[in-house]
C-alpha positions as CSV (number, residue, x, y, z in Angstrom):
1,X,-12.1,23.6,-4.7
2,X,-11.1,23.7,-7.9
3,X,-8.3,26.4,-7.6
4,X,-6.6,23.8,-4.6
5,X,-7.0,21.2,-7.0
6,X,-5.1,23.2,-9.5
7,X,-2.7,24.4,-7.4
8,X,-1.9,20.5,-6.1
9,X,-1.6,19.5,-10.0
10,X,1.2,22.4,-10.4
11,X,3.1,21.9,-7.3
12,X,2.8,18.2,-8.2
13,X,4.7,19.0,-11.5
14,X,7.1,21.3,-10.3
15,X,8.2,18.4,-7.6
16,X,8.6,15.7,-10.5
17,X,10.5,18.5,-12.5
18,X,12.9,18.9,-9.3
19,X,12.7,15.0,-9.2
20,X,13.7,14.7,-12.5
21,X,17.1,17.6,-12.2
22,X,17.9,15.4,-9.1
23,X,17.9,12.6,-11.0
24,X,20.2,13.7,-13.4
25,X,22.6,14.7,-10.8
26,X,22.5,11.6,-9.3
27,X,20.4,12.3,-6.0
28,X,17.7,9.8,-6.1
29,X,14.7,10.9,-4.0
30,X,12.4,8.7,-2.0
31,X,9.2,10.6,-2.7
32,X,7.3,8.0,-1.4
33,X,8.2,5.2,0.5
34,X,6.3,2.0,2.2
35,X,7.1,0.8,5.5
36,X,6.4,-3.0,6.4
37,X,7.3,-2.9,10.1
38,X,5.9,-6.1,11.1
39,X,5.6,-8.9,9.3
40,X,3.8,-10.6,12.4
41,X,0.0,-11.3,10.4
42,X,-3.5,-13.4,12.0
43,X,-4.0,-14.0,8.2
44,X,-2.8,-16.7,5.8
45,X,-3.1,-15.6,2.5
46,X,-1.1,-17.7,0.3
47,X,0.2,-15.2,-1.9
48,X,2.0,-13.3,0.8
49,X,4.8,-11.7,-0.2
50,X,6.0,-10.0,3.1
51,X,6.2,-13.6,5.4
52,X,6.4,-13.9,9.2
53,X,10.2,-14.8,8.7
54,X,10.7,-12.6,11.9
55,X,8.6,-10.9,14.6
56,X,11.0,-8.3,14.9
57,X,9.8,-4.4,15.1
58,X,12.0,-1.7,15.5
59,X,11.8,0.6,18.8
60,X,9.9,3.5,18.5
61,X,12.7,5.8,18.9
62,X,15.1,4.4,16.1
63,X,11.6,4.1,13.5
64,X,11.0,8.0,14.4
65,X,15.0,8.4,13.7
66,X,14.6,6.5,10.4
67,X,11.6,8.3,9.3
68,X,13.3,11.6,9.7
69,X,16.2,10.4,7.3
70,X,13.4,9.9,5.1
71,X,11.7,13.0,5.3
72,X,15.1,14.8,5.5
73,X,16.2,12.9,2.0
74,X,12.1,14.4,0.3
75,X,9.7,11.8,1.3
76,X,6.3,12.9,1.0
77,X,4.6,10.1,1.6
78,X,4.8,7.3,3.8
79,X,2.2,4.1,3.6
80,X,2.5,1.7,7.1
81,X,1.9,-2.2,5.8
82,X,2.7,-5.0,7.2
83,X,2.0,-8.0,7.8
84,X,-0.9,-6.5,9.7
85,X,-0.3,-3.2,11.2
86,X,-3.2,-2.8,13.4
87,X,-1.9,-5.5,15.4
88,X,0.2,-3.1,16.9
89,X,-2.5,-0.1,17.6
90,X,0.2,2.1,20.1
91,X,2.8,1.8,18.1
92,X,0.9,2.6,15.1
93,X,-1.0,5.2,16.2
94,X,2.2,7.2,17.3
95,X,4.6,6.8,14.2
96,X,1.0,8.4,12.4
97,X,1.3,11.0,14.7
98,X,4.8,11.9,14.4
99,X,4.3,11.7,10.5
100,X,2.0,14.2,10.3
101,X,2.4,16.9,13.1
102,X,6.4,16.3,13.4
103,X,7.3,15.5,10.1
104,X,3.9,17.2,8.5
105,X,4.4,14.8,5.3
106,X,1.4,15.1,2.6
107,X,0.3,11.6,3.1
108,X,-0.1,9.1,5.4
109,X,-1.5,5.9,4.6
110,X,-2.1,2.7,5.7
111,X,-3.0,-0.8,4.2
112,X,-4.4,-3.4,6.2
113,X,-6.5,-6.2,6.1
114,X,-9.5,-4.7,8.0
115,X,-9.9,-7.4,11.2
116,X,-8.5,-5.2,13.7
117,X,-9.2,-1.7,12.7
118,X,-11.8,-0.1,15.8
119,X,-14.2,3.0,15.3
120,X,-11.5,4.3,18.4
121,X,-9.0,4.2,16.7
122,X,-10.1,6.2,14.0
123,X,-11.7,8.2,16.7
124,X,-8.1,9.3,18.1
125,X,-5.9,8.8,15.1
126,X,-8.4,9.2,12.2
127,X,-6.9,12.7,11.4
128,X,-3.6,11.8,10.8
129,X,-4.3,9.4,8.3
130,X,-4.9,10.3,4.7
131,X,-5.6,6.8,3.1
132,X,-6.7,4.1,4.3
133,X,-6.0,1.3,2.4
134,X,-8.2,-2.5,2.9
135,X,-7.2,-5.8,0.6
136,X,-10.2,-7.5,-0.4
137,X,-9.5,-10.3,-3.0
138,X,-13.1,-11.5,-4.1
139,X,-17.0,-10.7,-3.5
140,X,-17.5,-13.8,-2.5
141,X,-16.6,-15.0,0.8
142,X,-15.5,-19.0,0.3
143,X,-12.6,-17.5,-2.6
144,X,-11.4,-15.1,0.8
145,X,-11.4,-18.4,2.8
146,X,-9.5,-20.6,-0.1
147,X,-7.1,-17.9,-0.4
148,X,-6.1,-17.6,3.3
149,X,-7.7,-14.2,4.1
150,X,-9.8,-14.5,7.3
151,X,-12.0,-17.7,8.1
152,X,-15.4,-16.0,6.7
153,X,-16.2,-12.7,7.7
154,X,-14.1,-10.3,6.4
155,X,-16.2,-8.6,3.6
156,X,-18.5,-7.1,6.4
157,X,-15.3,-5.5,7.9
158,X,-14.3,-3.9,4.3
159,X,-18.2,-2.7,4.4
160,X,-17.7,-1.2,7.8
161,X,-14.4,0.4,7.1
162,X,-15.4,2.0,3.8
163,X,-18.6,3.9,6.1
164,X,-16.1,4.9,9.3
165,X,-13.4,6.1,6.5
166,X,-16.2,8.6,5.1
167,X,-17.2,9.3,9.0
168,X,-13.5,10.7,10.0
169,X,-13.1,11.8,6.8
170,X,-10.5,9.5,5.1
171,X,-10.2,8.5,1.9
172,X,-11.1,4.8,1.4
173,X,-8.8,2.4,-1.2
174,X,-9.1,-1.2,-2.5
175,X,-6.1,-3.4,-2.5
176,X,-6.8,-6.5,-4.9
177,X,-4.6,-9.6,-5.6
178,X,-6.0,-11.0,-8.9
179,X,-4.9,-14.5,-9.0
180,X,-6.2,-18.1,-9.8
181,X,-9.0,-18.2,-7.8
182,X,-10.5,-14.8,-8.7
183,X,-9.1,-13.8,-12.4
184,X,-13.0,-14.4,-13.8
185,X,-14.7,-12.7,-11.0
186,X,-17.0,-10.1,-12.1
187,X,-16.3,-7.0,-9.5
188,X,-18.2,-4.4,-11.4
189,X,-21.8,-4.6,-9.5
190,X,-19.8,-4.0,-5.8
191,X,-17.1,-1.6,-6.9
192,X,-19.8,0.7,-8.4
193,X,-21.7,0.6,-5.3
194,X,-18.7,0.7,-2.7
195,X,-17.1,3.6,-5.1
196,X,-13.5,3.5,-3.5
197,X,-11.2,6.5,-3.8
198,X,-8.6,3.9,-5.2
199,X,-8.8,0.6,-6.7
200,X,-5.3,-1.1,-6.9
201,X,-5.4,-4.2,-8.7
202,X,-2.2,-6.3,-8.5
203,X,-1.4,-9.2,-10.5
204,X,0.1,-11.9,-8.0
205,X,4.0,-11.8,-7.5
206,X,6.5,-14.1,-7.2
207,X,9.0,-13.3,-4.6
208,X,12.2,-15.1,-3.7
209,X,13.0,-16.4,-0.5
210,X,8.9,-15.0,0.7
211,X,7.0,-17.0,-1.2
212,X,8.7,-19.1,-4.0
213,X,8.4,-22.9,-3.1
214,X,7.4,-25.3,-0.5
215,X,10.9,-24.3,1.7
216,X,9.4,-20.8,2.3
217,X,6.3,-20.1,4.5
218,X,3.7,-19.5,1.3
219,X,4.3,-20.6,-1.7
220,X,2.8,-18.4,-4.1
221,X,3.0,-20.9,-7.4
222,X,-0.3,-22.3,-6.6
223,X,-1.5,-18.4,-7.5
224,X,0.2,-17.8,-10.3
225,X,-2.0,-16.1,-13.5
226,X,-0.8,-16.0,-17.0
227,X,-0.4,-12.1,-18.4
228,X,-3.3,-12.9,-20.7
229,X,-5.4,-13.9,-17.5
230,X,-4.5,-10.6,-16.0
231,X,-5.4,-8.7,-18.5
232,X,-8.6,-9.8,-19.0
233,X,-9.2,-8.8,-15.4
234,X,-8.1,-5.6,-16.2
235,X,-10.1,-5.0,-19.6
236,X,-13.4,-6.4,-17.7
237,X,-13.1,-3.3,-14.8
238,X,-10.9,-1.0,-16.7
239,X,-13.8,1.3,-16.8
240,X,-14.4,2.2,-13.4
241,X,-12.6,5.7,-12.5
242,X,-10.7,4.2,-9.2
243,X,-9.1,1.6,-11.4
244,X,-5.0,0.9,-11.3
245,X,-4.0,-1.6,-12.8
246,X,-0.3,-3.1,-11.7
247,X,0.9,-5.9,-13.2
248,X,4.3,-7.9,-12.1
249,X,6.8,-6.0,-13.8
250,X,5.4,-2.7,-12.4
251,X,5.0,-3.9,-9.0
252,X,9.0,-5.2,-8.7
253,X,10.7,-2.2,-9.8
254,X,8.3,0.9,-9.1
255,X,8.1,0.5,-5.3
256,X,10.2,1.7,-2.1
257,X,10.2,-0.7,0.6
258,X,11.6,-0.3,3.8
259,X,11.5,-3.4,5.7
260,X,11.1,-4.3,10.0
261,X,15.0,-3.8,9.6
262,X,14.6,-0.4,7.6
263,X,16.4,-1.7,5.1
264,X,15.1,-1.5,1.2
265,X,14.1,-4.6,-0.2
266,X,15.0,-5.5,-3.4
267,X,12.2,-7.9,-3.9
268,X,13.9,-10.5,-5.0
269,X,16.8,-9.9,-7.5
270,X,19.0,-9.3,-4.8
271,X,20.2,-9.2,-0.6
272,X,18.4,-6.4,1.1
273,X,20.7,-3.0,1.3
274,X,21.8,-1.9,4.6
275,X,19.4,-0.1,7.7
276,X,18.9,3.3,6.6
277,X,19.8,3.6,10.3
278,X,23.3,3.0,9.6
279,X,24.8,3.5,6.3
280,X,21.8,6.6,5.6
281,X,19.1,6.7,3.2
282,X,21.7,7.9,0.0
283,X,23.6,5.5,0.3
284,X,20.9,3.0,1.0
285,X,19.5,4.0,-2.3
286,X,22.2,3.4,-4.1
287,X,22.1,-0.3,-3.0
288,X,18.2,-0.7,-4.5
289,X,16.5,-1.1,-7.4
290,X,14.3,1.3,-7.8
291,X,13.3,1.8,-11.2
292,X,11.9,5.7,-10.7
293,X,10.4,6.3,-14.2
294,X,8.1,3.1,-13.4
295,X,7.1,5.0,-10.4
296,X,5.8,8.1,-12.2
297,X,4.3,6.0,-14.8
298,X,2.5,3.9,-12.8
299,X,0.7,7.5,-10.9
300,X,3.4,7.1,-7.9
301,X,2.3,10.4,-7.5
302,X,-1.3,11.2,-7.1
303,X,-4.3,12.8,-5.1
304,X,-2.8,11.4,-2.1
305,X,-3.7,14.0,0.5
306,X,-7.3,14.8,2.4
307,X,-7.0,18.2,0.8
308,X,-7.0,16.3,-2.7
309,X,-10.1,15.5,-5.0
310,X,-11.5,12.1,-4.9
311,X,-12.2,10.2,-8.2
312,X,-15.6,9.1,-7.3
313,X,-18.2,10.4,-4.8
314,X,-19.2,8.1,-1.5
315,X,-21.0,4.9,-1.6
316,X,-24.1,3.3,-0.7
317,X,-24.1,3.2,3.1
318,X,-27.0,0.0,2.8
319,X,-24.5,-1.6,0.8
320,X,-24.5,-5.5,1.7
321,X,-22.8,-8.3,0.2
């Protein structure tokens, strides 16, 4: 175990050494890249920053075509968002097959909100994914309610999804908004107990055109947290191993995302760049910003794989909320 691990740490070097040459040559690479295909979502949280502007998804032939630009350009990892993914099981379940017995990529994640994930699924897809990602905002159910994210039952689903991830085998993440309406929670008691691989902790972002004002479908405002606020979230569960921490300045430069379009967004400092589709991912990433040194900083890069060592060990399966 501990000879993989050290082998993964020095081919992970070696790749953000060849990263880095690129760089400087002026090929950018997308190392890892996050695919909202949908934006079609039964949830309403009011932060959204990703809106059901369209229902558009692309056919499954032209998002395996685009995916293979990817891979072809260095991707190594692809994460499947939304929206809400699981919406759209089929079409899900074979752009994670092609990922990782076509395209064999390192990782395959998803994030999702939890409501429509089955045990079957996992049953017949389970071994293509790598991460599983689930957003869970509070501990407490009526702050999941006031924020828009299910109507009162969703912290039994992230319970059930942390026990099938450890029954197929993948690794189980926390996606938290900190905002208004949980900034003073006190998470320590149930992260301890739930123990996720990954706890990302995002301070709520402003996006315009998604969700900026009373003329787009959310309107985030309502949300908003000072950077003191944050950080006092952040200082109250920095302990905890899984903790990472992204704050708004982190979260609109450091990430690749490829919208229902496959287009990179540009999260809002500019128009979207054309479909990779079209105009190719190079010169598609010459149209983003993308601010790479962000991304390493941040851990863009980390045990992201099945293969790779987890930072904590697996949970209390009596756990209840």
């Amino acid at each position: 175990m501990y000879v993989a691990v050290l082998v993964a740490i020095v081919l992970a070097l070696l790749w953000q050494w060849a990263s880095c040459l690129q760089h400087r040559r002026g090929t950018r690479i997308p190392i890892s890249v996050n695919f909202h295909f949908t934006r079609k979502c039964n949830y309403e949280c009011g932060f959204c920053f990703h809106t059901a502007k369209t229902s558009y998804v692309e056919p499954l032939d032209r998002a395996k075509k685009g995916l293979l630009l990817l891979k072809e350009a260095g991707m190594r990892k692809i994460n499947f968002a939304g929206g809400e993914p699981f919406l759209y099981p089929k079409y899900l379940g074979q752009l994670l097959e092609y990922c990782k017995k076509d395209l064999r990529l390192e990782s395959v994640s998803i994030v999702t909100n939890g409501s429509h994930v089955k045990n079957s699924f996992l049953s017949a897809f389970g071994k293509y994914i790598d991460v599983l990602a689930v957003s869970c905002d509070s501990f407490h159910e009526e702050v999941n309610v006031k924020i828009g994210r299910g109507s009162g039952a969703h912290l039994p689903n992230v319970l059930r999804l942390s026990r099938l991830c450890r029954e197929h085998g993948i690794k189980f993440k926390l996606n938290t908004v900190v905002n208004k309406y949980n900034y003073q929670e006190d998470m320590n008691q149930q992260i301890a107990e739930i123990k996720p691989f990954r706890w990302k902790c995002f301070q709520v972002l402003i996006i315009e055109g998604e969700n900026d004002s009373s003329a787009t479908l959310r309107n985030a405002n309502t949300f908003t947290i000072t950077d003191a606020e944050y950080e006092s979230f952040c200082s109250r569960h920095s302990h905890h191993p899984c903790f990472v921490p992204e704050s708004n300045n982190i979260m609109k430069s450091s990430y690749l995302i490829l919208d229902e379009y496959m287009r990179f967004l540009n999260k809002g400092i500019g128009a979207p760049t054309g479909s990779i589709l079209d105009i190719g991912v190079k010169k598609a990433l010459e149209q983003v910003h993308w601010d790479e040194d962000s991304f390493h900083k941040r851990g863009g890069i980390y045990d992201w794989s099945k293969t790779g060592e987890s930072c904590a060990t697996v949970g209390d399966p009596k756990l209840d909320w």
